[in-house]
Short mmCIF file of the C-alpha atoms (twelve columns), coordinates in Angstrom:
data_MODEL
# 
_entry.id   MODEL 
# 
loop_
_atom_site.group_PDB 
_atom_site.id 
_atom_site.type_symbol 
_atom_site.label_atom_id 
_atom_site.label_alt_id 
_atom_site.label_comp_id 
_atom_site.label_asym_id 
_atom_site.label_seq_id 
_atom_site.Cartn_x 
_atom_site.Cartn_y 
_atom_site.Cartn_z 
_atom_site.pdbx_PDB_model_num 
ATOM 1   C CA . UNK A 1   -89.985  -10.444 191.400 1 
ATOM 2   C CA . UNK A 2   -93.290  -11.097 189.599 1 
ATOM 3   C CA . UNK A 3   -96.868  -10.748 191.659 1 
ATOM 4   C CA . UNK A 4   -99.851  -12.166 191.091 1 
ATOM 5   C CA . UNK A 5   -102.962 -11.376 193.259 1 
ATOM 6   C CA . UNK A 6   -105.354 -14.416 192.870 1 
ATOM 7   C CA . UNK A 7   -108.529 -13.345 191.554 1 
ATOM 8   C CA . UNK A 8   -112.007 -15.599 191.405 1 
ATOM 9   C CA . UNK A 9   -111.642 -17.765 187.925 1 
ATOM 10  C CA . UNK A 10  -108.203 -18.856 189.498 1 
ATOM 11  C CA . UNK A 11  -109.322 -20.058 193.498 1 
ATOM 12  C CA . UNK A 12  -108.991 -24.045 193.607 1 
ATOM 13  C CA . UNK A 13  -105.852 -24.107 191.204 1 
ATOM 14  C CA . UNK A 14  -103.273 -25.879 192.461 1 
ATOM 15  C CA . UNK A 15  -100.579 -23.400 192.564 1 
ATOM 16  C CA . UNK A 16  -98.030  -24.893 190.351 1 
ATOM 17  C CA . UNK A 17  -100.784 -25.980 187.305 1 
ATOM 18  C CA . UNK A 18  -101.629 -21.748 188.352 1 
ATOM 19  C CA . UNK A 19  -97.643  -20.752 187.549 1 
ATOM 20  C CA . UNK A 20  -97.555  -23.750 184.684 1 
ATOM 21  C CA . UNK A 21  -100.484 -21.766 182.762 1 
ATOM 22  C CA . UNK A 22  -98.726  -18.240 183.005 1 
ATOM 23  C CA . UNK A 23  -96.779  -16.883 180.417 1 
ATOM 24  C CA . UNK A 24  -93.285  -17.339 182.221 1 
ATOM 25  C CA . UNK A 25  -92.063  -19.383 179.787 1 
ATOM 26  C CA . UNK A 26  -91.515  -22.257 182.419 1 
ATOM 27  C CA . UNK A 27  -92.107  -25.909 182.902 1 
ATOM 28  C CA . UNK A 28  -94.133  -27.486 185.799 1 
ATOM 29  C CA . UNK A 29  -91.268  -28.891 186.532 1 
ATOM 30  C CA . UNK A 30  -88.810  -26.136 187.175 1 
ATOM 31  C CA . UNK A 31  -91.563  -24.267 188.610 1 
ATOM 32  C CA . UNK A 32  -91.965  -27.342 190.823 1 
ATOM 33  C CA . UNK A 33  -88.003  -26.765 192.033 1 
ATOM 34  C CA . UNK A 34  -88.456  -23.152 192.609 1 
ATOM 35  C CA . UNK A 35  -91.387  -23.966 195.026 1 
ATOM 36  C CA . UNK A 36  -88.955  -26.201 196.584 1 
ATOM 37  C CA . UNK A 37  -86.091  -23.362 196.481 1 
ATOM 38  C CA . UNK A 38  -88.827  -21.345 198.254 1 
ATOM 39  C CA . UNK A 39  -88.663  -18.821 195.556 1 
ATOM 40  C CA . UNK A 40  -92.510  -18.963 195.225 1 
ATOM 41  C CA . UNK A 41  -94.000  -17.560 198.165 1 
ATOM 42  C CA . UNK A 42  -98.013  -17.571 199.001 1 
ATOM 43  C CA . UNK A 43  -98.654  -14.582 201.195 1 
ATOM 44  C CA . UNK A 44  -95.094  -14.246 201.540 1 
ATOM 45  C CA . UNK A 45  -94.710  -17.446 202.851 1 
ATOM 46  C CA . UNK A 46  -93.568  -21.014 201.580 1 
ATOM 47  C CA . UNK A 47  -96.305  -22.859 199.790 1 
ATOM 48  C CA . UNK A 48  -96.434  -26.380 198.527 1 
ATOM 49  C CA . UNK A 49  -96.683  -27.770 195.066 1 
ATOM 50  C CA . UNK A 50  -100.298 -28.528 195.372 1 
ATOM 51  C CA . UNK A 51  -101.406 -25.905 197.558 1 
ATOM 52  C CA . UNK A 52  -105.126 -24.767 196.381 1 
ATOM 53  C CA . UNK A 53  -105.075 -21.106 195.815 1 
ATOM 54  C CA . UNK A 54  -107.705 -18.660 197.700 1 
ATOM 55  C CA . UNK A 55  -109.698 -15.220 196.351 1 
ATOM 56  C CA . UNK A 56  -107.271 -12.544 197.003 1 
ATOM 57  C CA . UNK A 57  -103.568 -14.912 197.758 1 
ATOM 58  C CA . UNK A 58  -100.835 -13.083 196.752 1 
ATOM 59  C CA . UNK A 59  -98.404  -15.278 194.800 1 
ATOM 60  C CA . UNK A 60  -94.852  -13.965 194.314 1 
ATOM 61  C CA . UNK A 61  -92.215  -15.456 191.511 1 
ATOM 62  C CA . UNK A 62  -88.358  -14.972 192.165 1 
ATOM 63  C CA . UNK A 63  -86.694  -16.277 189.041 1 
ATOM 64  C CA . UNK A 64  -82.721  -16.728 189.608 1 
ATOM 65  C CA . UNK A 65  -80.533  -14.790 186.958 1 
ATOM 66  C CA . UNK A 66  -79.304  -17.761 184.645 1 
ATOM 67  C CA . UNK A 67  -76.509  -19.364 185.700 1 
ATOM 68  C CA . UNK A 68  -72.703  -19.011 184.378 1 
ATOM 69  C CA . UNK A 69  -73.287  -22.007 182.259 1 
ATOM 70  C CA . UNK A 70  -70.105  -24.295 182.199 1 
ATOM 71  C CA . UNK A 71  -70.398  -26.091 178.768 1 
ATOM 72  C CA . UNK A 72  -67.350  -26.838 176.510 1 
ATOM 73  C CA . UNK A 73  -67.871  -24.778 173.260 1 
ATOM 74  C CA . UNK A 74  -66.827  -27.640 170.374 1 
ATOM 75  C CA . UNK A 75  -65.791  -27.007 166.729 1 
ATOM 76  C CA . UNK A 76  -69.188  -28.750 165.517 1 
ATOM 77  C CA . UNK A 77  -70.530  -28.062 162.181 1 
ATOM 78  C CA . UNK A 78  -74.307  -26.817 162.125 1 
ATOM 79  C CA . UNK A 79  -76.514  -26.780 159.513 1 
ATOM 80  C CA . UNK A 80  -78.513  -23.474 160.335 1 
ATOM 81  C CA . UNK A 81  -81.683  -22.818 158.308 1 
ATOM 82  C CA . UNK A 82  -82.609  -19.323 159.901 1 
ATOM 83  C CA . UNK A 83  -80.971  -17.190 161.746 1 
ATOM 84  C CA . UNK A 84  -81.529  -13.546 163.650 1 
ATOM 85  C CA . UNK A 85  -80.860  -11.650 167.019 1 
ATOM 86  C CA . UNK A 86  -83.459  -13.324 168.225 1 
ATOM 87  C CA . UNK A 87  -83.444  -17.239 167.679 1 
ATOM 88  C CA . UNK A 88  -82.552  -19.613 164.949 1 
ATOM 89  C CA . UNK A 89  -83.734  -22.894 163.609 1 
ATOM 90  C CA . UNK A 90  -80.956  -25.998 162.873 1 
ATOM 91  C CA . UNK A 91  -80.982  -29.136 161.319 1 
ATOM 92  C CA . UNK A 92  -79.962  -31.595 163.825 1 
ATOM 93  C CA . UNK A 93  -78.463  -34.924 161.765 1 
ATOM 94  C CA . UNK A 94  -79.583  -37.872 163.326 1 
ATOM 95  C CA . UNK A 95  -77.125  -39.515 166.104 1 
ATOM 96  C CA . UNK A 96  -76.460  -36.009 167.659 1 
ATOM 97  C CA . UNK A 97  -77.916  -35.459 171.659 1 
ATOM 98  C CA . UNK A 98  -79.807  -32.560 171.670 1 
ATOM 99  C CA . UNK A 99  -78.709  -31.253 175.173 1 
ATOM 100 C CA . UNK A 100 -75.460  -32.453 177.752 1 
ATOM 101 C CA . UNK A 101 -76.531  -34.558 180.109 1 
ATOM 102 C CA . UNK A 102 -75.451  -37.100 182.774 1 
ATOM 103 C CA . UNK A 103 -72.859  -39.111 181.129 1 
ATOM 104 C CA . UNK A 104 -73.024  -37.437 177.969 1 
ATOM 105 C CA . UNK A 105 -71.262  -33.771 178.247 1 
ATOM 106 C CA . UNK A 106 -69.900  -33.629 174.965 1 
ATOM 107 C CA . UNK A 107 -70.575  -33.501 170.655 1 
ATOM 108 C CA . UNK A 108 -74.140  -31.722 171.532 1 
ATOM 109 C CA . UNK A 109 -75.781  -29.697 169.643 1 
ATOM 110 C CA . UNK A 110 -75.555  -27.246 172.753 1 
ATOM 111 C CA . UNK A 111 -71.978  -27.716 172.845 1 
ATOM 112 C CA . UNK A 112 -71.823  -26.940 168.980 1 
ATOM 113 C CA . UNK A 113 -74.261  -23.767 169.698 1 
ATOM 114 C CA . UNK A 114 -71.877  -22.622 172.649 1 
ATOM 115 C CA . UNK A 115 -68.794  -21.856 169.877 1 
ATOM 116 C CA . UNK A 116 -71.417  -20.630 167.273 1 
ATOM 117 C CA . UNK A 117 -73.099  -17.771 169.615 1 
ATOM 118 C CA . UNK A 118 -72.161  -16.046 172.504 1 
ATOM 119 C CA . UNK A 119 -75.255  -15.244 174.228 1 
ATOM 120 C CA . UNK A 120 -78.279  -18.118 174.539 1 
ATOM 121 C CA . UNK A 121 -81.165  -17.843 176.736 1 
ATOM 122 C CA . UNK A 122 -80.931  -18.792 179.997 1 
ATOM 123 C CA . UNK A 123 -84.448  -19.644 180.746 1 
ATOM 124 C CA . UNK A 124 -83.616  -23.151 179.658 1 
ATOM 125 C CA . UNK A 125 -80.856  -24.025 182.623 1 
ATOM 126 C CA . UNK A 126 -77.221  -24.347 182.951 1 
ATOM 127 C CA . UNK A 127 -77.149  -27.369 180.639 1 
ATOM 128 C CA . UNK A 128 -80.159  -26.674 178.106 1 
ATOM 129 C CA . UNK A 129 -79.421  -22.902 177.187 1 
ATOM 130 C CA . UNK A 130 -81.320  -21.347 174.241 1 
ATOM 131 C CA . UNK A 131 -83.435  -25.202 173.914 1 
ATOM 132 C CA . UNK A 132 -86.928  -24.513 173.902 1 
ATOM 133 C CA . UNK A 133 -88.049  -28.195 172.781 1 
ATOM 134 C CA . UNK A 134 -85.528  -31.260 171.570 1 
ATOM 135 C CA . UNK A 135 -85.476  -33.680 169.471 1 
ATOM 136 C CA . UNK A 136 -84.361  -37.310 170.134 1 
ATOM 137 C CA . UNK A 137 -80.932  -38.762 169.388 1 
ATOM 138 C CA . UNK A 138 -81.997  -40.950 166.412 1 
ATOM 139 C CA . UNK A 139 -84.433  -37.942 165.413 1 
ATOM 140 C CA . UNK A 140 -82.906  -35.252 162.616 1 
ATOM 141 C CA . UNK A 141 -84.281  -32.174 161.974 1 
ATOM 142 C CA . UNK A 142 -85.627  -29.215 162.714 1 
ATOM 143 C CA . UNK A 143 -85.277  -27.517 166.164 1 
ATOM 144 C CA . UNK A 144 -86.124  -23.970 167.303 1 
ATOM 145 C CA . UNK A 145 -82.804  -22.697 169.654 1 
ATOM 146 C CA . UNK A 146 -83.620  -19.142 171.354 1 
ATOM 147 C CA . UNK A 147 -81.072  -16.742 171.817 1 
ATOM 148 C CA . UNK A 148 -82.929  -14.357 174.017 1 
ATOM 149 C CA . UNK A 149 -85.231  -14.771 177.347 1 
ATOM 150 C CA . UNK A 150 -88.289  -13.024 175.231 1 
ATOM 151 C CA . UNK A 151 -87.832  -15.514 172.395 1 
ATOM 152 C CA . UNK A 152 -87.142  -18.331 174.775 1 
ATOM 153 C CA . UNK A 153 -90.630  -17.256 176.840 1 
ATOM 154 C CA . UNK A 154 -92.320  -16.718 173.826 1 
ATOM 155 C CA . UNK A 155 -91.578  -19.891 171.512 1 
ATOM 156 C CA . UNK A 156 -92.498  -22.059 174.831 1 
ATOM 157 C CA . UNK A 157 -95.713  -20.442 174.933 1 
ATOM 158 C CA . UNK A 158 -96.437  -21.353 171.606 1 
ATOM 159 C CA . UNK A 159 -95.301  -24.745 171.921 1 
ATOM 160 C CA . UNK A 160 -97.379  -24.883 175.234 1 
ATOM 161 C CA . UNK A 161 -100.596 -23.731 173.438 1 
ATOM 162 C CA . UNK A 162 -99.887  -26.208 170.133 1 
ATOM 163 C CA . UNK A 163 -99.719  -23.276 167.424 1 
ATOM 164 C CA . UNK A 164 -96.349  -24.539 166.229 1 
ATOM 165 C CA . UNK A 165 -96.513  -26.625 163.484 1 
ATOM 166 C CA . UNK A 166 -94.447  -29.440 163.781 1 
ATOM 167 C CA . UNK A 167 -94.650  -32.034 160.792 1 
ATOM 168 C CA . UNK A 168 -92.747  -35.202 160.551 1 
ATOM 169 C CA . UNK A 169 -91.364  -37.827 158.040 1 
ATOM 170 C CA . UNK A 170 -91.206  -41.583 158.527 1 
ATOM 171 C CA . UNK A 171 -90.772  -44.891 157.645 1 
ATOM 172 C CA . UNK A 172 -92.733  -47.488 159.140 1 
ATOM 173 C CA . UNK A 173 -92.612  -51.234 158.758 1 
ATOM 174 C CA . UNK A 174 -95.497  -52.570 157.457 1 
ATOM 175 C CA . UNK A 175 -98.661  -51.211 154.673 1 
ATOM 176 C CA . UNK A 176 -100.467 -48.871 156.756 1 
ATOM 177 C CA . UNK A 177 -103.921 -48.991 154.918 1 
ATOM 178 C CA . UNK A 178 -105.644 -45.402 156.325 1 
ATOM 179 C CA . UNK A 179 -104.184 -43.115 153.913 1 
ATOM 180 C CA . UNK A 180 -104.831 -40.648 156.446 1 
ATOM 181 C CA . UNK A 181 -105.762 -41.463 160.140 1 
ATOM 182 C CA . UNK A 182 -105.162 -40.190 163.919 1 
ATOM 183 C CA . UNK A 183 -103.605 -42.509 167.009 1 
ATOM 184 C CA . UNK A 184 -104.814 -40.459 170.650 1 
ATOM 185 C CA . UNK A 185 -103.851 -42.518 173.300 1 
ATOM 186 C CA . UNK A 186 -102.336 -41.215 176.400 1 
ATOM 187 C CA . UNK A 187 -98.465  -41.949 176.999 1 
ATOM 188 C CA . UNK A 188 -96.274  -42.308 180.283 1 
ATOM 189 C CA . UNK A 189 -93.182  -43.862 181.583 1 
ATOM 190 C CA . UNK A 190 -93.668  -47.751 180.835 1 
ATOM 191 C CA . UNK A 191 -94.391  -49.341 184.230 1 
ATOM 192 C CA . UNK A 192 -91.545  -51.950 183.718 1 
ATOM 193 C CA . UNK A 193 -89.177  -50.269 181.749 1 
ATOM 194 C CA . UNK A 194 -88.257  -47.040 183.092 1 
ATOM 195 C CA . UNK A 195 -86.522  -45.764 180.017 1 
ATOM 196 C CA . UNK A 196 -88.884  -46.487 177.997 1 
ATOM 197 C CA . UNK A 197 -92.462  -44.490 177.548 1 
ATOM 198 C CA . UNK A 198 -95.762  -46.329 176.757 1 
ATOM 199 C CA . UNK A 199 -99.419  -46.276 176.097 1 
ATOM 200 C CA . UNK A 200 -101.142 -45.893 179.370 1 
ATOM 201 C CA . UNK A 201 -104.676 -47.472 179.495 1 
ATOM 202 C CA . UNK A 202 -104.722 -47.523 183.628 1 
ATOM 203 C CA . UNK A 203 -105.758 -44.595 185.310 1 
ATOM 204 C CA . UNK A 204 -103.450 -45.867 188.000 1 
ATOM 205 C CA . UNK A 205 -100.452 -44.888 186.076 1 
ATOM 206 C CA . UNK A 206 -99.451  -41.150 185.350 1 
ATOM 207 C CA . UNK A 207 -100.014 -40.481 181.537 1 
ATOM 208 C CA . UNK A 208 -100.522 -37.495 179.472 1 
ATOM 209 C CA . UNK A 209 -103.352 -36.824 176.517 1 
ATOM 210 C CA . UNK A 210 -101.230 -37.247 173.411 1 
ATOM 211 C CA . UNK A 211 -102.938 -36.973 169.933 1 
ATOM 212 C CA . UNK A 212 -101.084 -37.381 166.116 1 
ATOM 213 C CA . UNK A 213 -102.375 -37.085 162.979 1 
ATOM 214 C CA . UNK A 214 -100.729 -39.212 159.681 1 
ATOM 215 C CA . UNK A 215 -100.778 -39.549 156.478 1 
ATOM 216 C CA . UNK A 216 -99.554  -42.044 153.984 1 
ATOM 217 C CA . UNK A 217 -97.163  -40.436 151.212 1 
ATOM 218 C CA . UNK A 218 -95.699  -43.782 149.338 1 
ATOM 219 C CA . UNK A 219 -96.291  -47.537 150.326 1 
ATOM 220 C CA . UNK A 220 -93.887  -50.245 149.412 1 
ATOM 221 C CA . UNK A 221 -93.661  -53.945 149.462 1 
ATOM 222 C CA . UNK A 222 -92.986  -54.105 153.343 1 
ATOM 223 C CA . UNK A 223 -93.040  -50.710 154.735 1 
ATOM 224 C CA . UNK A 224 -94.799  -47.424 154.432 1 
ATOM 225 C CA . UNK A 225 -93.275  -43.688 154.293 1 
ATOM 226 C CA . UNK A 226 -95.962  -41.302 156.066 1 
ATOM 227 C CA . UNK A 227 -95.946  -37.710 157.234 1 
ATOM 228 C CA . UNK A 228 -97.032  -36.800 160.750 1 
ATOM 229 C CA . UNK A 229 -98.393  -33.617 162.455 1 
ATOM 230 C CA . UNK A 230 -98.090  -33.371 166.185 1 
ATOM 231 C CA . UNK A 231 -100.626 -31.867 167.836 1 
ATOM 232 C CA . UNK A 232 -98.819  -32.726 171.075 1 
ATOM 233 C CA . UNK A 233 -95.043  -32.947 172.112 1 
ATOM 234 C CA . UNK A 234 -95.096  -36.532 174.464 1 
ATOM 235 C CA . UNK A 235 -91.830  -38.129 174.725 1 
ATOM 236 C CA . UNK A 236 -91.133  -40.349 172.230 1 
ATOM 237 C CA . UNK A 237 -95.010  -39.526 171.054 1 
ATOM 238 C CA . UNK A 238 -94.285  -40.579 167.499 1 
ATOM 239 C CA . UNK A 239 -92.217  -43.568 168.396 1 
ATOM 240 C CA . UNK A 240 -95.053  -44.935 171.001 1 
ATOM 241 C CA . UNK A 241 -97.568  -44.129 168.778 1 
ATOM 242 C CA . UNK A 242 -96.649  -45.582 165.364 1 
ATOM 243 C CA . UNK A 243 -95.452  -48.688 167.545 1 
ATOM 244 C CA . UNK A 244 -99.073  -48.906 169.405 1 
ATOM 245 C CA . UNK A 245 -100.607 -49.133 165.939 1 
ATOM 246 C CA . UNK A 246 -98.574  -51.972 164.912 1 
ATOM 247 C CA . UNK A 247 -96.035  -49.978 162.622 1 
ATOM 248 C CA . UNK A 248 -92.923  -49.158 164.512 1 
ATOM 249 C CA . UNK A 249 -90.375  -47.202 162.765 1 
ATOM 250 C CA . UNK A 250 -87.679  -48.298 161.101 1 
ATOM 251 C CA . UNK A 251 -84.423  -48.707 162.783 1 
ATOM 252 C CA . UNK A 252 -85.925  -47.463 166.232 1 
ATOM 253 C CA . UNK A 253 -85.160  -51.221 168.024 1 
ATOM 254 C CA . UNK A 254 -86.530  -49.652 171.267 1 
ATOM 255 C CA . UNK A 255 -89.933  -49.813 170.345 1 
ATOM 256 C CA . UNK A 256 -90.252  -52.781 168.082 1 
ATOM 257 C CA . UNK A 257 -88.091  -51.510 164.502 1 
ATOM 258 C CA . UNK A 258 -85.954  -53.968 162.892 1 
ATOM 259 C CA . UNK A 259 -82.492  -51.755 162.691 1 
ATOM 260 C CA . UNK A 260 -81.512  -53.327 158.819 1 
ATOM 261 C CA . UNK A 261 -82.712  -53.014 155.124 1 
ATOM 262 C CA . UNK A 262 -81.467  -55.820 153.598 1 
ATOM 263 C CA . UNK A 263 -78.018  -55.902 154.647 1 
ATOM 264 C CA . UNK A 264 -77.900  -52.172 155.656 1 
ATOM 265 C CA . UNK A 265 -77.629  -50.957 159.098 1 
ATOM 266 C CA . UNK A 266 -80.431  -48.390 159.851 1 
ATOM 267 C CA . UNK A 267 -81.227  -45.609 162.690 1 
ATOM 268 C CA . UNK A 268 -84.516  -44.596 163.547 1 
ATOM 269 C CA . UNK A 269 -85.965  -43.242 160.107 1 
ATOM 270 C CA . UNK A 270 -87.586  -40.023 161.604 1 
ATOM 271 C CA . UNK A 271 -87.151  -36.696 160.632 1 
ATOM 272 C CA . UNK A 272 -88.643  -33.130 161.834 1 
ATOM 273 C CA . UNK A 273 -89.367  -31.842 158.234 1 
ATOM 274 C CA . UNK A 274 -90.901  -28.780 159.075 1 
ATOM 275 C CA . UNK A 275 -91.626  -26.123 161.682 1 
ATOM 276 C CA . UNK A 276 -93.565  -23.359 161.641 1 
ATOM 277 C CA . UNK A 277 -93.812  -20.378 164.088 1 
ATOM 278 C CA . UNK A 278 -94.745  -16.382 164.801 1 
ATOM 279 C CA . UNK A 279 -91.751  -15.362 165.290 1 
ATOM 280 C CA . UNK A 280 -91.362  -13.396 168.732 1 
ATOM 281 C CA . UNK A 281 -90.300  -9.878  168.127 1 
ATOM 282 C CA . UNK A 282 -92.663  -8.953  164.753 1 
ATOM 283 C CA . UNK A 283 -95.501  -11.074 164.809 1 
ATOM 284 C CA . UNK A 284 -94.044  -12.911 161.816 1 
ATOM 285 C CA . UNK A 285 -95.315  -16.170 160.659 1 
ATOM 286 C CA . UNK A 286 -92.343  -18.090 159.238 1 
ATOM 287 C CA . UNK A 287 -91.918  -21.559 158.107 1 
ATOM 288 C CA . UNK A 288 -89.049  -23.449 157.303 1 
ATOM 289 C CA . UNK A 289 -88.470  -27.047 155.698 1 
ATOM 290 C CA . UNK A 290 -85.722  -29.215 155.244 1 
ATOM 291 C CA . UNK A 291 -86.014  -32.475 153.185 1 
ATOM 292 C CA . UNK A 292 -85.453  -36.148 154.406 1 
ATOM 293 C CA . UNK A 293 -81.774  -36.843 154.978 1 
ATOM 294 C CA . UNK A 294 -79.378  -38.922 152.416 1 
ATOM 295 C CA . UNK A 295 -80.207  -42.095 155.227 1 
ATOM 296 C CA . UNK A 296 -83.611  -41.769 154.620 1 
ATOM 297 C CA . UNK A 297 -83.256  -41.255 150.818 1 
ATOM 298 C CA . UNK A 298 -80.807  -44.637 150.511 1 
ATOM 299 C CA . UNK A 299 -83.470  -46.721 152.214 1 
ATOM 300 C CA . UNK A 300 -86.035  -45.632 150.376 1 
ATOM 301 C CA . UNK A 301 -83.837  -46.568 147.339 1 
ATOM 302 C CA . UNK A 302 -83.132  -49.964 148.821 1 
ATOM 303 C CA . UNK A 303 -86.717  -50.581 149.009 1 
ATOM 304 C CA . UNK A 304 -87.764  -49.358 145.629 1 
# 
């Protein structure tokens, strides 16, 4: 059981932006289910989501012990880039799910993980153990996995307070004539399309601040490879973004990518290059990189 006693710079906070902020190492939104679990208590009572903490509230935390997590361990290769007691860092090929999910239980990444190490933090729930942040289907690359609760805690933090470097690779359709340039434009679920994420201009619609930063690396006759630095992690932030601006990426067909070169079938050219990180044990600084995939490299020879 964790306790907090409310103190002055914290009265008016909604309580679960008040849990969100602490370093629990949990989302709003499972933090939103244990309200509803009533395993946050206000003054030892149930409280809801939005209930505005007072001077001197008591708020108590009761996070359940992990569950037995029920995940087939597969025979999956991994390409592992770093590795400790701690956490490790793999390169995800493009086309592999990051996490099981409804419909899709098997060939994850988790399900690869689940053969390749015995113990995974919990923290992340019975079906996303050890997954601190993912990384679309179509996306390859880099992706922290935390084997402990401390790492797990700790790398969320991080990612929470935008000190991990993320930077991307991709290739857009298109000359993008900035060499270097930002998009910020807040993104939420597309009104229509509920799959689907969007650039939200109405303050009627739920959105979130999301901000990138690119830069041009090569431009060819039609299309443009860039790098990209998150300084947010949106759903399908790069995807929207690059797509807002007029250059979708090529080979992602849900936001406006044609999927061929010529006469060769492409997947969305994105990849999480590198990531950097203090690591959560000694205070470490470490950053890893992994080059653009053959895919990427046999477009970018088609279009030579």
């Amino acid at each position: 059981m964790i306790e907090y006693l409310i103190i002055k710079e914290s009265d008016k906070q909604r309580l679960d932006n008040f849990l969100a902020k602490q370093d629990l190492g949990l989302s709003r939104t499972y933090i939103q289910k244990l309200i509803d679990e009533k395993k946050i208590l206000v003054n030892d009572q149930p409280a809801k989501h939005g209930y505005k903490l007072k001077l001197d509230d008591k708020v108590s935390v009761d996070i359940p012990s992990p569950k037995k997590i029920e995940i087939t361990a597969e025979n999956i290769p991994l390409d592992i880039v770093y590795e400790d007691d701690d956490l490790l860092v793999v390169n995800k090929p493009r086309g592999m799910v990051t996490h099981p999910a409804p419909g899709n239980y098997t060939g994850t990444l988790v399900n690869a993980l689940m053969l390749h190490i015995k113990d995974l933090s919990g923290i992340g729930g019975e079906l996303r153990p050890g997954i601190v942040h993912r990384l679309d289907k179509d996306t390859s690359g880099l992706l922290l996995v935390a084997k402990s609760d401390l790492a797990h805690q700790s790398l969320s933090k991080q990612l929470k307070d935008r000190t991990v470097k993320k930077i991307y690779v991709a290739l857009v359709h298109g000359i993008v004539k900035q060499d270097e340039g930002y998009v910020q434009e807040k993104i939420g679920r597309h009104p229509v399309n509920r799959k689907k994420m969007a650039v939200i201009k109405s303050p009627d619609h739920k959105s979130r601040e999301a901000l990138t930063f690119f830069k041009v690396l090569k431009r060819y006759r039609e299309y443009t490879l860039i790098e990209l630095n998150l300084k947010t992690g949106r759903t399908h932030q790069i995807r929207v973004h690059m797509s807002h601006i007029g250059h979708p990426i090529v080979g992602d067909k849900t936001y406006g990518g044609k999927t061929k070169i010529g006469e060769t079938e492409v997947k969305t050219l994105l990849h999480a290059q590198t990531i950097g990180f203090i690591h959560p044990k000694t205070g470490e600084y470490i950053e890893l990189t992994r080059p653009m995939p053959d895919d990427m490299r046999d477009a970018l020879q088609e279009i030579m």
